[in-house]
N, C-alpha and C positions, 0 to 999 in steps of 0.2 A: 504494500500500500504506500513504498512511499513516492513522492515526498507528504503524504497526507501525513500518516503515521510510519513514523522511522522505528527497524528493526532490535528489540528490545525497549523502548518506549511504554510507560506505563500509562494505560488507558484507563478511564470509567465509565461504567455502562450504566445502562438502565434498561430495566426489562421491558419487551415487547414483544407483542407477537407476526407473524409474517405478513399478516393480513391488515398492522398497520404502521407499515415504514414505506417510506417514500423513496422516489430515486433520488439519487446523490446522498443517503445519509450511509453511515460505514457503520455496518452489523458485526458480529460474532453469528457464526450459523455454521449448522452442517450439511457438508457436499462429499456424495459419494463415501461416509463411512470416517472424514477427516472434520474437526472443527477450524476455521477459517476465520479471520478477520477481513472482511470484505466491502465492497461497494456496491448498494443497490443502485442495477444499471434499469430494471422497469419490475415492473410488478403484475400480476392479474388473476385473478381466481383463489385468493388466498397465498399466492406465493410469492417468490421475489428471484428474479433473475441477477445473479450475482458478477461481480468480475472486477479485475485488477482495474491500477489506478494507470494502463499502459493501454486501455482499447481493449480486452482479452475478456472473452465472458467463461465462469465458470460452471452455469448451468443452474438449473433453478430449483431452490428449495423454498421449505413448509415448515421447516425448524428452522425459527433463527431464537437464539435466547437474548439478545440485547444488542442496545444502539449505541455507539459511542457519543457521551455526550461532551460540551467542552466544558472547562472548567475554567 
């Protein structure tokens, strides 16, 4: 994610669910069996299409456990 969020960088989340984060806000979720810190690139039907902060989608999930918020 970066330059959003730089590697080892301490984040804080706040819990949500897939069904309400918007594009451009950067999740914790899981894809394919990994958790991820990600960018919601669209959303529809309850899920959220994910992907790097490079153009790169990582595919779409229905678990996300929280949004990074700023502090």
């Amino acid at each position: 994610m970066e330059p959003l969020v730089r590697d080892g960088e301490t984040v804080h989340l706040t819990p949500v669910a897939a069904d309400a984060v918007t594009p451009g806000d950067i999740v914790l979720c899981r894809v394919r069996g990994c958790s991820y810190l990600h960018k919601v690139i669209a959303t529809a039907h309850g899920r959220a299409l994910i992907g790097n902060n490079r153009g790169h989608t990582n595919g779409w999930t229905s678990t996300v456990y929280g949004k990074v918020r700023r502090e």
